[in-house]
C-alpha angles and dihedrals in degrees: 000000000000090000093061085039085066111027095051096066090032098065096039079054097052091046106042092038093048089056096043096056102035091070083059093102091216107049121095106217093179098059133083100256093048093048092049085052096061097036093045092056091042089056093054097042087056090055090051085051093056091047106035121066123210124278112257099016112129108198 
């Protein structure tokens, strides 16, 4: 059940960030750098997934 908890915002993360800034001219989204960036960001995304409940859940 953890591992969904993190892997589900990880991987909209990775996408939607991926598309949104590969339309930033400058940015090179095939490099290293540009890979560690995104993932880097998606792997902190996930842990906030694992930590943070939903906004308006009650339970």
């Amino acid at each position: 059940m953890r591992i969904k908890k993190f892997l589900r915002p990880f991987i909209l993360t990775y996408l939607f960030l991926s598309v949104a800034i590969g339309f930033y001219p400058t940015f090179d989204f095939y490099s290293f750098k540009g890979q560690s960036i995104i993932i880097a960001v998606s792997i902190f995304n996930g842990v906030l997934g694992l930590y943070v409940k939903k906004i308006g859940n009650d339970n």
